[in-house]
C-alpha positions as CSV (number, residue, x, y, z in Angstrom):
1,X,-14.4,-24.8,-28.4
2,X,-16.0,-27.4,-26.1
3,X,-19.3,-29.1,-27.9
4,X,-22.5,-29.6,-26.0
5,X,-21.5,-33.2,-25.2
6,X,-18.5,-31.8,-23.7
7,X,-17.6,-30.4,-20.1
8,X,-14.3,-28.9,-19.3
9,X,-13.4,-28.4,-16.1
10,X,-10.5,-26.7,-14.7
11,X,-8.6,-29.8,-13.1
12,X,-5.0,-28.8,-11.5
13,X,-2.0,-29.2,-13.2
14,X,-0.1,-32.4,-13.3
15,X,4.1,-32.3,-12.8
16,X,3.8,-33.5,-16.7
17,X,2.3,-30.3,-17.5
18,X,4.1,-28.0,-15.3
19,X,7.4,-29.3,-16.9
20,X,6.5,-28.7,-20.2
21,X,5.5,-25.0,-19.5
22,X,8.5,-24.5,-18.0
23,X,10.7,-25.9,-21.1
24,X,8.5,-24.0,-22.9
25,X,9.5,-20.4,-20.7
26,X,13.0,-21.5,-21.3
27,X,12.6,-22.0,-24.6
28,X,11.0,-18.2,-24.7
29,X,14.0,-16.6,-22.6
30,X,16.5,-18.4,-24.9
31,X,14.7,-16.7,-27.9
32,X,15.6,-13.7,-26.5
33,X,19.3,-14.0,-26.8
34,X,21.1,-13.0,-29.6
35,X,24.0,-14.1,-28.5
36,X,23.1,-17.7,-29.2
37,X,22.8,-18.4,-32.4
38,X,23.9,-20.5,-35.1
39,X,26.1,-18.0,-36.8
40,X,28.1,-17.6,-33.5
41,X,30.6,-19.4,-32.0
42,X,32.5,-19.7,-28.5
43,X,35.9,-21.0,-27.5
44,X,34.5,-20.4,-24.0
45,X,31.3,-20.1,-22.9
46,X,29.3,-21.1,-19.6
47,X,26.2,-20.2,-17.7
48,X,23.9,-20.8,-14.7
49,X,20.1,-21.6,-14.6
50,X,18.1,-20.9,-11.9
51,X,14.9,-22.5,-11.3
52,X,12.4,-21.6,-8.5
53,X,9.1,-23.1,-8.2
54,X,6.5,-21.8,-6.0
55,X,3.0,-23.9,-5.8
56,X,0.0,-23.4,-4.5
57,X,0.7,-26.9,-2.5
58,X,0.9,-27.0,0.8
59,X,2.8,-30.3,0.8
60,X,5.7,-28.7,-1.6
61,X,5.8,-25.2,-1.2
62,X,8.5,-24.4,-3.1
63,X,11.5,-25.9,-4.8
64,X,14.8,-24.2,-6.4
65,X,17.3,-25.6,-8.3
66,X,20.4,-24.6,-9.8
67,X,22.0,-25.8,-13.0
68,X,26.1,-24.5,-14.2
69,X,27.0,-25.7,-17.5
70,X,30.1,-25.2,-19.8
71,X,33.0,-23.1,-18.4
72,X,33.9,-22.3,-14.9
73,X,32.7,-19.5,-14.0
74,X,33.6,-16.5,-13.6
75,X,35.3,-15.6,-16.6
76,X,37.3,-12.7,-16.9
77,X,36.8,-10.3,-19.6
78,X,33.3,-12.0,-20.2
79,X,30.4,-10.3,-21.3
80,X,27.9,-11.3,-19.5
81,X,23.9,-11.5,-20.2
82,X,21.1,-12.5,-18.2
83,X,17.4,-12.6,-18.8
84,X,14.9,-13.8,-15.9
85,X,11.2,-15.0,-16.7
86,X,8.4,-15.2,-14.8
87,X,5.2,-16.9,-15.4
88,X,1.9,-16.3,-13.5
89,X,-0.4,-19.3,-14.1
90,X,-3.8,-18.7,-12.3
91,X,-6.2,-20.9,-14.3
92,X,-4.4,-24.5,-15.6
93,X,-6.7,-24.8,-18.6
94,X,-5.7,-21.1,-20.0
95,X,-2.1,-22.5,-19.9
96,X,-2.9,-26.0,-21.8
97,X,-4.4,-24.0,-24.6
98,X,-1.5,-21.6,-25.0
99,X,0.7,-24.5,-24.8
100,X,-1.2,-26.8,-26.9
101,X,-1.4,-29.3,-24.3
102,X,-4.6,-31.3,-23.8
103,X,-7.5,-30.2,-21.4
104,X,-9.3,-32.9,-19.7
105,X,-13.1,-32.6,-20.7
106,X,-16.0,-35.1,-19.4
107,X,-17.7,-36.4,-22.3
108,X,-21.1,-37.7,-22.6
109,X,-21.1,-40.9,-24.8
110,X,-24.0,-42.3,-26.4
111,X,-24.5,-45.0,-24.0
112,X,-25.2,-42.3,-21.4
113,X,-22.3,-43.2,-19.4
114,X,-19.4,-40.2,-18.5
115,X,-16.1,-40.4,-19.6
116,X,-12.9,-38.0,-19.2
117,X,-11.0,-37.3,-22.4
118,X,-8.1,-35.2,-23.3
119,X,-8.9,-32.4,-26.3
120,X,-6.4,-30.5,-27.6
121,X,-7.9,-26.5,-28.8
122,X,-6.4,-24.1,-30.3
123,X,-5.8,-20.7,-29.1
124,X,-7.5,-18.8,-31.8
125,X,-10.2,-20.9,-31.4
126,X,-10.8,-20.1,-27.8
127,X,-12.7,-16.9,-27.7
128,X,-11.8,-14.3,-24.7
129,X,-9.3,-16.3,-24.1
130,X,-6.8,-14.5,-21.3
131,X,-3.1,-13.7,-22.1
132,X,-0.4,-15.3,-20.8
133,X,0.9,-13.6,-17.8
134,X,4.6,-14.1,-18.4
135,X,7.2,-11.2,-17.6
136,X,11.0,-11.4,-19.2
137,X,13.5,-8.9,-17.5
138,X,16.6,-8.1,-18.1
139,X,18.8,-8.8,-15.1
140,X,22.2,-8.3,-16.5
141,X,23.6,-6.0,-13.9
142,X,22.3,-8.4,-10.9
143,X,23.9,-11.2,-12.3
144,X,26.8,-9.3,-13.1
145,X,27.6,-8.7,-9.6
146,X,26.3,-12.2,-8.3
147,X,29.5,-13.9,-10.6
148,X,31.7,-11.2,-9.3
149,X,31.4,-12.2,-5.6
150,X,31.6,-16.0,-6.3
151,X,35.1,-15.9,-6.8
152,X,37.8,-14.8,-8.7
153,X,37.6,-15.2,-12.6
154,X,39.8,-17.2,-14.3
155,X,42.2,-15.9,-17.1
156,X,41.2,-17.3,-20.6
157,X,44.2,-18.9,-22.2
């Protein structure tokens, strides 16, 4: 918790920060696989990543991307399984504690003058401190379809 020397304030999220909570969502939605892990192995594997950002910027409203990896796809006779994650974030210093990133907090030094710093607090530490408001879904069916009408699948050798 923030001393008495100590002001925090709720300053907007920098693209540093907003990358690592989204490697940390990834992170989370790969967690959620049991399919990958280290006591199971692929000849052929592949899979797409979508990334949509949506900001409260009027200058960049929103940004998607889309990353393929590993095998062509589609590929027949695969299983396929597909998670989706969504994250609210409506107050950037309630994410920087859950993440363990720094806050920026004015400080009073002893010389009177103001200074920003960066303090890192932990979550337990925080008291009424909100949730998260992240969702995971499963979206196997969707995606199911969406790799059917891309094409037809190759045959694995």
């Amino acid at each position: 918790m923030p001393t008495a020397a100590e002001a925090t304030y709720n300053k907007a999220l920098n693209g540093d920060e907003v990358k690592r909570l989204i490697q940390r969502d990834v992170d989370r939605l790969l967690s959620n696989f049991g399919e990958i892990n280290s006591y199971v192995a692929y000849s052929k594997v592949g899979w797409r990543v979508v990334v949509t950002l949506q900001t409260g910027n009027a200058f960049r409203p929103e940004v998607s991307s889309d990353i393929e990896g590993g095998d062509e796809l589609p590929i027949e006779d695969a299983v396929t399984s597909a998670h989706e994650i969504e994250h609210q974030v409506e107050s950037p210093n309630v994410e920087r504690v859950h993440a363990g990133i720094p806050i920026p907090v004015k400080v009073k030094e002893l010389d009177g003058t103001t200074v920003e710093k960066r303090i890192t607090y932990a979550s337990k530490d925080v008291n009424d401190l909100p949730p998260e408001k992240v969702t995971i879904t499963d979206v196997t069916p969707r995606e199911t379809e969406v790799i059917k009408k891309r094409g037809r699948p190759r045959k694995n050798p």
